[in-house]
N, C-alpha and C positions, 0 to 999 in steps of 0.2 A: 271467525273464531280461529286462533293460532292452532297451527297443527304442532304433534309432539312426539318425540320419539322417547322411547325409558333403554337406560343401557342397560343388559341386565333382566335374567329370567327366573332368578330365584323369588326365597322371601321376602325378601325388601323391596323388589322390583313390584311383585303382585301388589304387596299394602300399599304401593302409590300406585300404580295401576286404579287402586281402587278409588285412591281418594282423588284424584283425576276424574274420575265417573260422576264422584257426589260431587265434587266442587262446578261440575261443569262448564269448567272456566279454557278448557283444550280440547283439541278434536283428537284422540290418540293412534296415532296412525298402528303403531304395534312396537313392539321388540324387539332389538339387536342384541346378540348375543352368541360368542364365540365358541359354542359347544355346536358342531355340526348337526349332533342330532338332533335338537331342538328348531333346526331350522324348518320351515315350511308346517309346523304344528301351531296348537293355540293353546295360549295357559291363560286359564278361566276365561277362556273367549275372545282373549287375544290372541292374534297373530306374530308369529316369532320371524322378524321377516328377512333378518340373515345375520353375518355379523357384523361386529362394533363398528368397523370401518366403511361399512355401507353408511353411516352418515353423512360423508363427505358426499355422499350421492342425492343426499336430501336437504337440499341448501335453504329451501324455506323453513325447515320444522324446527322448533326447539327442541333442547333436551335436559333432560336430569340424567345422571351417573348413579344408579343404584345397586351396587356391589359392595362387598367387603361382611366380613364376618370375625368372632373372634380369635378365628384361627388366621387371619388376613385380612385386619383392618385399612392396612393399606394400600389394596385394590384400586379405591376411588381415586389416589392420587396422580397412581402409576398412569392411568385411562385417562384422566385429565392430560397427563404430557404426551400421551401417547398421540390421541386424537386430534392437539392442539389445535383446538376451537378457540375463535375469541369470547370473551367473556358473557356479550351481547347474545350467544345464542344458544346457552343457560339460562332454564324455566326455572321460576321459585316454584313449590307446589304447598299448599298449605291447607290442611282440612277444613271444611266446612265449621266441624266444632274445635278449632281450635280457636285460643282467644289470645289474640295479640294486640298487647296495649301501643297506642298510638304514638308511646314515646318508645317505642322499640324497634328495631330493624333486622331484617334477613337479607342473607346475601345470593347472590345467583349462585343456582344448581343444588341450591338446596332444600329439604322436606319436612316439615313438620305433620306426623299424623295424627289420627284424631285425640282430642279430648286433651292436645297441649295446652300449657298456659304459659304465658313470658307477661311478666304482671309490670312492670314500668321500666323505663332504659335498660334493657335486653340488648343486647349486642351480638347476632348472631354470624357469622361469615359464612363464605362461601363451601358448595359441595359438604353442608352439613348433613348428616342425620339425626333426626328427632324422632324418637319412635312413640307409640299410644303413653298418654298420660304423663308425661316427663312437665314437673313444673320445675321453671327456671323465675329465680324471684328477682328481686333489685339490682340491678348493675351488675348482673350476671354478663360475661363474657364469652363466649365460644366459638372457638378460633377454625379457621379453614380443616378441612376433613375430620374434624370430630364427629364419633357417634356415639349419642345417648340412648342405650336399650329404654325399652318399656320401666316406666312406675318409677323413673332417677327423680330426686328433688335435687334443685342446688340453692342452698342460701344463700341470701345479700352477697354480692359482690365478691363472690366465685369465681373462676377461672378459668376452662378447659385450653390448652395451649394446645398448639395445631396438632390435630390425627388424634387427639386424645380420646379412647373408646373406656366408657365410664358402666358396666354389666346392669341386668335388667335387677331393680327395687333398689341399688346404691344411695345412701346420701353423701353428700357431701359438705360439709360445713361452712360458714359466713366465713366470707376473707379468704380461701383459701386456693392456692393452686394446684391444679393437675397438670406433671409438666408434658411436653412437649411425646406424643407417638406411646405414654404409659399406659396400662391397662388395668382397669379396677373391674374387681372381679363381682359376680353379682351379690347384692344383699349386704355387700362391704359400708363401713363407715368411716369414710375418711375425716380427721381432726386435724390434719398440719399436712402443710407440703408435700407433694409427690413429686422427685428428682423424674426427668427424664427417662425414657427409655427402660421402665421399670413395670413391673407386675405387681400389684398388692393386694389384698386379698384380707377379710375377716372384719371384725367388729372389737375394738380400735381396726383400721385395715395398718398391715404391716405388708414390709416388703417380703416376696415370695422368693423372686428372679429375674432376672432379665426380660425385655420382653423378647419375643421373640424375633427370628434374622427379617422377616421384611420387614416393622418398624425399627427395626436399628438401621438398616441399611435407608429408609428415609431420613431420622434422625442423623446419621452422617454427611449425606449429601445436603439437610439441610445449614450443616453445620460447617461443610466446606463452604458454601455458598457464601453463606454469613466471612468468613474469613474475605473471601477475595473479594467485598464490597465495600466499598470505602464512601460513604455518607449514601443518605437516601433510606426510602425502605427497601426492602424484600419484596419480589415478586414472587 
């Protein structure tokens, strides 16, 4: 059985935590996590066994990145460069009851928890989150550090563009994109495009404000990046 590390002691950390336990597909070693005081304690009987950077001490275990909130979605990506892991030793974790059709794909480091569904050519990337009950339907897309709170639908061939954090009960409509580090707030209904780097919020969802300085400052660096590359993808 692969052993596992979770980065990460909050709530998101725990719900995979948990669904690690049910899926019984990892041995979990415990928790990294750079609040000192949490070290040497246990959250729900896990062990907190130091911080983030103790992984490089743990060369056989896999790991997931479970951080970020809606006050700092962009945790997960920062931790990603920080710790520069290769790709290979990023665990998918997937619940037991979620139901993923076999024409759909997830990407390393990434989590779906219980009672997901991704119902045919799902496209999910790396370092996602998929929180309880989020259905993603036909040709759904969801790009690197997106997170989807609890009870999101997205219709046919939807969009979330990288870091995109979509609030818990949101819809969002067929065809339509959420751009790049935006935030849709909970219960919102999106009907057309969301610009980058943007908050929206209501039913129609309209824009609010800006999103906040750490997804802008990913959205900029991703955006220098973009400039100085001349053919190829994006890493």
């Amino acid at each position: 059985m692969n052993e596992l590390v979770i980065i990460g002691a909050g709530g998101f950390a725990r719900e995979t935590a948990q669904a690690v336990a049910d899926a019984g597909a990892f041995k979990l070693l415990g928790h990294l996590d750079d609040n000192p005081a949490l070290h040497g304690t246990e959250v729900d009987g896990v062990p907190v066994l130091g911080g983030c950077d103790l992984v490089h001490d743990l060369p056989g275990a896999r790991v997931v990145i479970c951080v970020g909130n809606p006050r700092d979605y962009a945790a997960r990506a920062r931790l990603v460069r920080r710790l520069g892991l290769t790709e290979e030793r990023y665990a998918t974790v997937i619940h037991p009851t979620a139901a993923v059709s076999a024409t759909s794909e997830v990407g390393p480091g990434s989590v779906l928890l219980a009672h997901c569904v991704l119902t045919a050519a799902v496209r999910v990337g790396a370092h996602v989150a998929v929180m309880p009950q989020v259905v993603l339907t036909h040709d759904d897309v969801v790009e690197d550090y997106a997170t989807i709170a609890s009870g999101v639908r997205l219709g046919g061939g939807a969009r979330l563009e990288r870091g995109a954090y979509v609030g818990s009960g949101a819809l969002v409509r067929e065809a339509t994109t959420v751009g790049a580090w935006s935030l849709i707030g909970m219960g919102s209904a999106v009907l057309g495009d969301v610009p980058p780097g943007e908050v929206w919020v209501g039913s129609p969802a309209r824009r609010l404000r800006a999103a906040d300085a750490p997804a802008l400052d990913e959205l900029a660096m991703r955006t220098e990046l973009a400039s100085r590359t001349v053919g190829g993808p994006l890493t």
